[in-house]
Every structure is written in structure tokens, then in C-alpha cells.
N, C-alpha and C positions, 0 to 999 in steps of 0.2 A: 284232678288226679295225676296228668300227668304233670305237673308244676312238684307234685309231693313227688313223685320217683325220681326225679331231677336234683331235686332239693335232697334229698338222703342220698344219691349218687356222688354229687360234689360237692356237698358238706365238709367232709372233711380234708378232699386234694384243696378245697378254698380256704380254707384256716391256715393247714399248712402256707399256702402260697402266701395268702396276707403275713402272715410272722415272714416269712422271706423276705417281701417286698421291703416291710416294716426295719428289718435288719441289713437291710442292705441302705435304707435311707437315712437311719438315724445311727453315729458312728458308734455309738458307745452302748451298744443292745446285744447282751447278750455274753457269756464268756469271752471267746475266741471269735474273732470277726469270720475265720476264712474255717476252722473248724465247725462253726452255728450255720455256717451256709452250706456247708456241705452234706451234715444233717441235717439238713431241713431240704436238701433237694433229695435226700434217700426218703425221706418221709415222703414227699410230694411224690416221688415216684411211687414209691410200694401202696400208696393210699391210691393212686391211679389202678397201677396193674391189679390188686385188691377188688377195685370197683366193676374193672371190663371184665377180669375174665372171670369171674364166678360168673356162675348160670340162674342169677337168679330170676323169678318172673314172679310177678304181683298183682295177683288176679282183682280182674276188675266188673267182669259179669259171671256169673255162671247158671247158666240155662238146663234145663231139664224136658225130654221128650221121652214118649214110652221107652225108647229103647236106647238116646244116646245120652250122654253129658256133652255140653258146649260151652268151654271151658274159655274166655277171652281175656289176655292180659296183658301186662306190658314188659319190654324188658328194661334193662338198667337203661337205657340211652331214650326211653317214653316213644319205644317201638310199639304198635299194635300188633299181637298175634293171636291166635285162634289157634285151639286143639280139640277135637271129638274123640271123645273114647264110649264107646259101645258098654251098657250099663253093665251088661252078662259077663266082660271080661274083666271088670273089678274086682278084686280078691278082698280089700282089704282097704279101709279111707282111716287114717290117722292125722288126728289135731292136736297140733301143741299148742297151749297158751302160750301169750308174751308172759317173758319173766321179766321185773326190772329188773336195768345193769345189763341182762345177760344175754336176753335176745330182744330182738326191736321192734318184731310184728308175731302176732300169732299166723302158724304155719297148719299147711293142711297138705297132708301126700298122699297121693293116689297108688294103690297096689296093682295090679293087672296083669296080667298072664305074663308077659313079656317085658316087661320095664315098671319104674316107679317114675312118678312126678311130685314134684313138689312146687306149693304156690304160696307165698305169703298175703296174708288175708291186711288191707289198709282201710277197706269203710266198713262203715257200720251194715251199708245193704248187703252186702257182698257175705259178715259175718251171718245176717240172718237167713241166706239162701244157703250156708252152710248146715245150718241149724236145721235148718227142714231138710235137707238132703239129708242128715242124720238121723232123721226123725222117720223121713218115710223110707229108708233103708237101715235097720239100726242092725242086721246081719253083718256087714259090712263094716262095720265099724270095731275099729283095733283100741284106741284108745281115745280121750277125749277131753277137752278141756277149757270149753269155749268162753 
């Protein structure tokens, strides 16, 4: 799991880089020698700052107890973290499916008294502990599309 969040983190700062490398070694790649490099180092940076500072997290357990959710996942750098949100102050569980092209994983956001979270869903276990949390709370539930 975390090899897959690593792998879609830089994905694409390594494409870019490799056409860099690539254009820097072979003379005659590319339009403009020092205009292709220069674009291609704006890419490799916006594809960086792109990947750190979103906030994304990509749930990797999610647990259920009478009264809490235990929520563990990782973030873009295949950090572990843990969040518990108390079942009673969910307002609201919304699931997006993946669309091809448009988005890359199916999403799941939590509503709750005081803030939203959002987690992107990557295995299939993880999908089906969504499924039943939807199932045994379907109050809760804004839209759906697993």
C-alpha cells in the first residue's frame, strides 16, 4: 500500500525529471535546448509543489466501534496516521466514484459537526468496509456511488 501512494506521489515529478535528464543528454531533443529545459524544470517543480501541499490522505483501515470510527491512513510521503471521530457527530458520509480521466481513486468525506474530511479509497478491503458502514448507517449517507 504504501509502494502505491509513493508511486502516484512521484509519478509524475519522475517523467518529468526523466524528459529532463533525457534532454539534457541527447543534443538534439526537443525544440529549444535551453527554452525545453526550462519548461520542463517548471513542470518538475509544479508537479512537486502539486504533490506536497495538497492534503491528501488515503485511507487504508477503517474500523468501527459502538460509538467511534477509526479511521487509519496515509499521507502523500506513505506517512501512517490515525483519526477517530465519534459516530454521533457525523452529519453526513459522501462517496464519489472514480471517473476515468477525471479523478484517480474513489473518495469518501466525512461531514461532522465541526469540520469535513476527505479520504481516497485504494483497495478493494477498505472499499468494502465502506459499503457496510453505508449499510449499517444509511441515515447518514448524502450521496453514493461505490
Amino acid at each position: 500500500m504504501k509502494f502505491k501512494v509513493l508511486a502516484y506521489t512521484f509519478s509524475v515529478p519522475l517523467l518529468w525529471l526523466t524528459i529532463l535528464l533525457v534532454q539534457l543528454i541527447v543534443s538534439d531533443f526537443g525544440i529549444s535546448r535551453r527554452f525545453s529545459s526550462v519548461a520542463l524544470i517548471g513542470l518538475l517543480i509544479g508537479a512537486l509543489i502539486g504533490r506536497f501541499f495538497t492534503d491528501s490522505k488515503y485511507l487504508t483501515r477503517l474500523l468501527v466501534d459502538n460509538k467511534n470510527l477509526l479511521l487509519i491512513y496515509l499521507t502523500p510521503l506513505a506517512r501512517q496516521r490515525q483519526v477517530t471521530i465519534q459516530l454521533d457527530t457525523i452529519t453526513n458520509i459522501k462517496v464519489r466514484k472514480k471517473i476515468f480521466l477525471l479523478s484517480d481513486f474513489t473518495s469518501i468525506k466525512f461531514f461532522s459537526k465541526d469540520n469535513e474530511i476527505k479520504f481516497y479509497l485504494l483497495n478493494n478491503d477498505v472499499k468494502q468496509a465502506v459499503e457496510q458502514l453505508l449499510k449499517n448507517y444509511p441515515e447518514k449517507l448524502l450521496a453514493s456511488g461505490v
